[in-house]
N, C-alpha and C positions, 0 to 999 in steps of 0.2 A: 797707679799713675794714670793720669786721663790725659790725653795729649787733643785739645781741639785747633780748630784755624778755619779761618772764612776763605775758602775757595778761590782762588787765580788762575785766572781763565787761560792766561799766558804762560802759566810758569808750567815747568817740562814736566814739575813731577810736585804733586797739592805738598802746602805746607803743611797738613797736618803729615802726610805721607813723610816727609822729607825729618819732620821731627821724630815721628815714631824710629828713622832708622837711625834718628843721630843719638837717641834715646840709648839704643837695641846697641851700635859701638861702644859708648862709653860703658854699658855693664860688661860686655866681651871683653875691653881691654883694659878693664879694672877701672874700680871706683880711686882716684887719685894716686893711683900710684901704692893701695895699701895691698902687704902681701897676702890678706887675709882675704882681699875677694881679686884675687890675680886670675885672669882666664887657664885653663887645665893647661898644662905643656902636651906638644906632642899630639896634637890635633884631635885631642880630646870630643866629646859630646857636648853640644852647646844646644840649653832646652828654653826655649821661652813659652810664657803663657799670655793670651791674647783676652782677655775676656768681651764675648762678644754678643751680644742681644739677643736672645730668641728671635724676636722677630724679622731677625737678619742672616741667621745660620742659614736657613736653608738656598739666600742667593749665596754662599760660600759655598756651599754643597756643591748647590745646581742640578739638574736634573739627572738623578742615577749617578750622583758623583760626578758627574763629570769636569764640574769647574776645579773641586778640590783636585781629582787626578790631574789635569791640565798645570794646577800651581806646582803639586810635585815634582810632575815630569821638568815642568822649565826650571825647578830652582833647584832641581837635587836633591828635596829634604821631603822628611816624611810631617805630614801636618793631620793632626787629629783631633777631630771634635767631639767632645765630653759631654754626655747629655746631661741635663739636669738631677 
């Protein structure tokens, strides 16, 4: 899935941003309603994969981890990048 959008300088949160999470709900809370991709019961482990540029990983890092611990820490979740 590639999710793009040209930037709005007003909007609270970019639309590509806003898409990727409306993306990221409908697989969590099942593709149509079938039983076959139903999110886990019971607050299960919810795993996404991100694929994301070389040439971009390391502002995701950021210097000694630090951005990636920062995302953890505010979001709760553990996020890890897969080298080549």
């Amino acid at each position: 899935v590639i999710i793009s959008a040209k930037e709005e300088q007003d909007a609270s949160i970019s639309p590509a941003m806003d898409g990727l999470l409306r993306v990221h709900k409908r697989i969590i809370d099942g593709l149509d309603g079938e039983s076959g991709h139903a999110p886990p019961s019971g607050g299960g482990m919810i795993s996404t994969r991100l694929l994301v540029a070389a040439t971009q990983a390391g502002s995701l890092i950021g210097k000694q981890g630090a951005t990636i611990k920062s995302i953890q820490e505010a979001s709760n979740c553990t996020v890890r990048v897969l080298g080549t």
